[in-house]
N, C-alpha and C positions, 0 to 999 in steps of 0.2 A: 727655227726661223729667227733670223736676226732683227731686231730695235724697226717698227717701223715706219722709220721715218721718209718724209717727202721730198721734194724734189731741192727745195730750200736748208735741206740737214736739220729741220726741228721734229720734232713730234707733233702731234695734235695740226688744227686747221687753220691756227693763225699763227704768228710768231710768238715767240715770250714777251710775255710783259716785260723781265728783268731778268738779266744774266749772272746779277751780281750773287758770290756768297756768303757764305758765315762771317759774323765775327766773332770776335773771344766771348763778348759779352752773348751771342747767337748760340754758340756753343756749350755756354754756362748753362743756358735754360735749354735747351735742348735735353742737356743731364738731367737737368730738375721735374723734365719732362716724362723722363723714361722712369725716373726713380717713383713720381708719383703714380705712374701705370704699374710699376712693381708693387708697390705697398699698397695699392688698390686691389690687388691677385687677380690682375689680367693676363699674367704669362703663364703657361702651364710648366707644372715641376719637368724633369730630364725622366722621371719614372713614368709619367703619365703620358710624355712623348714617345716612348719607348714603345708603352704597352700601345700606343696607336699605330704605331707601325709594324708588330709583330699583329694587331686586329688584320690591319689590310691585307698584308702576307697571307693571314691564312682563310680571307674572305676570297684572293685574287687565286687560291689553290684550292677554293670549294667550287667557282663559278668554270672551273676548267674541268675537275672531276666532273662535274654536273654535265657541260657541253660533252664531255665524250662519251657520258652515259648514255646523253640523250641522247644522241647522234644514231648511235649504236642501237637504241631502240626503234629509232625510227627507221632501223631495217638498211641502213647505209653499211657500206663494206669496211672492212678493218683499217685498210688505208686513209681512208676517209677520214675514219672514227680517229686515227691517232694523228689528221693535220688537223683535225677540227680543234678550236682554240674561241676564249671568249678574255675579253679583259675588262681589268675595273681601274676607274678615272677619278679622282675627286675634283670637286669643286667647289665653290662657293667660301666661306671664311677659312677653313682650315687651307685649300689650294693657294689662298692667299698669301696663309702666314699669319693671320691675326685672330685667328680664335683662342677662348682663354680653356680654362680646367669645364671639365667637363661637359665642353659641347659637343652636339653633333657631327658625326662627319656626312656630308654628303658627297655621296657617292655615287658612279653611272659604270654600269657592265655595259660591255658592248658585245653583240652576241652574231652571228651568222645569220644571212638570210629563211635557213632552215627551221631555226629555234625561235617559233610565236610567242610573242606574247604573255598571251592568255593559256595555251596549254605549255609550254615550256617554262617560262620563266614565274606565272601566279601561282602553275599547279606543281611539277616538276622541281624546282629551284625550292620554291617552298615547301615542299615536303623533306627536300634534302637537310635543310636547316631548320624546320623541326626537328629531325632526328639526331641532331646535333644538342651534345650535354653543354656545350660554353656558350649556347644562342637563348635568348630569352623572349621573353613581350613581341614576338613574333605578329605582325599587327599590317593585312596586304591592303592595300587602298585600289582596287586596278580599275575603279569608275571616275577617281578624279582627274582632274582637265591634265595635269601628270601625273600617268599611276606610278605609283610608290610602292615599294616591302619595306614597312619599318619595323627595325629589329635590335636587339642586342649583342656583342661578342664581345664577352668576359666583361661585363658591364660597359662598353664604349658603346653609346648609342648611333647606329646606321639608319641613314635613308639614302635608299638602295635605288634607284629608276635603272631603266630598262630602253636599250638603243637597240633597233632590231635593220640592223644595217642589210643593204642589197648584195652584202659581198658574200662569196660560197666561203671563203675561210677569212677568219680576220689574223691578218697578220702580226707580229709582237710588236713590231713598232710603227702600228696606224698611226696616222699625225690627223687630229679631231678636227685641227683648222685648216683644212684643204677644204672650198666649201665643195667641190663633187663628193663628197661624202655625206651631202644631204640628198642622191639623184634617188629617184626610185623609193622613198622612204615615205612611212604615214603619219600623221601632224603630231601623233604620240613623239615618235621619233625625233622629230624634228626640235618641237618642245625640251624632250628628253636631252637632246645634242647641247641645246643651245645654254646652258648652267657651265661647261665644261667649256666651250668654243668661246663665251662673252669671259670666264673668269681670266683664261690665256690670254684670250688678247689685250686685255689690260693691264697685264703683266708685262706685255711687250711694249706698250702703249706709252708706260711713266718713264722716266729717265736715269730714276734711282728707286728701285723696289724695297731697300732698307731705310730710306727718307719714307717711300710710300706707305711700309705699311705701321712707324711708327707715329706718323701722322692721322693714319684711317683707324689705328687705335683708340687712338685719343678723340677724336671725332664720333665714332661709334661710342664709345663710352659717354663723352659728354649730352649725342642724344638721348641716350635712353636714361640718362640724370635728369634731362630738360624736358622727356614725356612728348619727345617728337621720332621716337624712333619704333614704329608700327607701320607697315603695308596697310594692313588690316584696318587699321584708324583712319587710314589717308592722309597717313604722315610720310616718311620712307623707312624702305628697308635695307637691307646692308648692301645688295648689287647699287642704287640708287647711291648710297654714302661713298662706296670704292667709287663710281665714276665721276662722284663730284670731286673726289680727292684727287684723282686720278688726273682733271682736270688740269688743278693749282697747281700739280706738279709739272705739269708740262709747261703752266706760263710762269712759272719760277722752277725752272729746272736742276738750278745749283745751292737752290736754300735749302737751307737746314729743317727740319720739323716743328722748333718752337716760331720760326719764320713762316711755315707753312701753316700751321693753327691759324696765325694772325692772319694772313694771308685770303684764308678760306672764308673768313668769316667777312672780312675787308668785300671781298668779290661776290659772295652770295648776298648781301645785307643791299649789294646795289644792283643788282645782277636784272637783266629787261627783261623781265620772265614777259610772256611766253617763249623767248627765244631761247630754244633748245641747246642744255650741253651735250655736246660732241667729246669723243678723243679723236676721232677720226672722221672724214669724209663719208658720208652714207653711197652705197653702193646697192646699185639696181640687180645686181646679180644676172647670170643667164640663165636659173631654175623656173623663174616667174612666183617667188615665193612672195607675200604681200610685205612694204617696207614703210615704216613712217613717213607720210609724206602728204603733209596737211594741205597742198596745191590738190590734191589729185582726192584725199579720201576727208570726207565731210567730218566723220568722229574726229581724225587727226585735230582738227582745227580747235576742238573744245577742249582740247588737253590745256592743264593749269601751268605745268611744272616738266614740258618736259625732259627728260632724262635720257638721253638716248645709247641703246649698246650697242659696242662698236664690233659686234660679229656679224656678217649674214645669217638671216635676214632682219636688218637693223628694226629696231621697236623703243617704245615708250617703253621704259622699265618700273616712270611711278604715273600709269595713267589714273590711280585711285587718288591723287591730289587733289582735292578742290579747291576752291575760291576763298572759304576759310582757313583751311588746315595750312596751305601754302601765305595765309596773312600772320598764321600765328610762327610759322618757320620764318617767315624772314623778319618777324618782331626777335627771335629768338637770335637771330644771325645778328642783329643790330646792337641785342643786349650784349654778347660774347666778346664784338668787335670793339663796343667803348670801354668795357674790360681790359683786352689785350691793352687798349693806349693807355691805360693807368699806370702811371710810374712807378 
């Protein structure tokens, strides 16, 4: 899917703030930019990128063995068994681009209407990666609000969910952000989709993905310097940091990333909270899935901070913000930004 933009040729819901780009002097710190994320060891070595994609390779050829075993057990015909097919998706910082040395990758199989949940994918799937000598700390979660397998291969740690699509066979190249690919599905599912559906569209969403994610580097690093970078605390978390970055980039589309720090800090420190950031226009959808929408649902209304993702079916991404934790962010925004203007 192509860049997408509106009817006016921008991205995001309003137009740019500012067209303008780089200068020499922009371009200077931008280096000084990238150099201090280097010596900080936020990039992962060419060995350890390697070994993560020989991991998915042979996670993306166990979840297939697995599907045609099941298939097969479950008493279906040979023909069957050999279109039957399951794939795996990543999302979240690694799909990004900006995760560092040894984080997680998170990861979504998408599996055939046939293969449950609960007996194919907790019971099934998990035994087959028990018996696997390169998987370790094998560890199923299938009661939280998304169930999870979290696991090891060859020490790269995986959190694995589980899409249990309406389709008889899933094809090699399903595209996640068609939303009829939520039709017929259960809020597992849906939940399950939605990591893989918000992490793409934001991808399509900025204007420059290599500004974007040397900007949302530095941004995620700087919060968790500054002790605001927690869901859990009622700070945010990293979906929350991508879409505010995500933002900046759209209303300076041609700046540079030591532009975009300043930038970000400049627009969140004044920013009319409660008024919601967007990348995109919310959309009612024609599934009847429930959508952020503070006119219509009374919880909406109480949100501090919100953050909105720009997949169906759009949501608050930091509704754990309160009244505090968003006083001490934007105290934090204001400190960053009389920084940037120091000569």
């Amino acid at each position: 899917m192509s860049k997408a933009k509106n009817n006016n040729g921008y991205l995001g819901v309003t137009e740019p703030i500012s067209l303008s780009g780089p200068t020499e002097k922009d371009l200077m710190q931008t280096a000084e930019v990238e150099k201090y994320l280097s010596d900080a060891g936020l990039y992962e070595s060419q060995d350890e990128a390697v070994l993560r994609e020989e991991v998915l390779g042979k996670l993306d050829q166990t979840v297939k063995a697995w599907i045609r075993k099941a298939t097969r057990i479950s008493g279906y015909g040979e023909q069957f068994v050999h279109e039957a097919n399951a794939k795996i998706f990543t999302f979240g910082s690694y799909r990004l681009g900006v995760h560092g040395p040894g984080a997680d990758i998170d990861t979504l199989c998408v599996g055939p209407r046939h293969a449950t949940r609960n007996e194919f994918f907790f019971r099934w799937l998990h035994d087959m990666l028990a018996e696997m000598p390169e998987v370790s700390e094998l560890h199923p979660v299938p009661d939280a609000h998304v169930p999870v397998l979290g696991f090891k291969i060859n020490g790269v740690s995986i959190d694995l969910l589980y899409a249990n699509l309406a389709h008889a066979v899933i094809p090699e190249d399903l595209d996640l952000s068609q939303d009829n690919i939520l039709h017929n599905v259960d809020e597992q599912t849906v939940r399950s989709l939605n990591g893989c559906r918000v992490t793409d569209q934001i991808l399509r969403l900025v204007p420059n993905i290599l500004s974007f994610r040397t900007t949302l580097r530095f941004i995620r690093y700087w919060g968790k310097c500054r002790g605001v970078y927690s869901n859990v605390m009622g700070f945010l978390g990293g979906i929350n940091w991508a879409i505010l970055v995500g933002r900046i980039c759209q209303l300076y589309p041609n700046a540079s990333p030591s532009m975009l720090v300043s930038r970000f800090f400049r627009v969140y420190s004044k920013w009319k909270w409660p008024n919601p950031v967007m990348l995109c226009h919310i959309e009612e959808g024609y599934l009847g899935l429930p959508v952020w929408d503070p006119r219509r649902n009374y919880r909406d209304r109480g949100h501090q901070m919100p953050i909105i993702t720009p997949a169906y079916p759009c949501m608050n991404s930091s509704y754990n913000v309160s009244v505090s934790t968003r006083y001490v962010m934007i105290q934090e925004f204001t400190r960053a930004f009389e920084i940037c203007q120091r000569p």
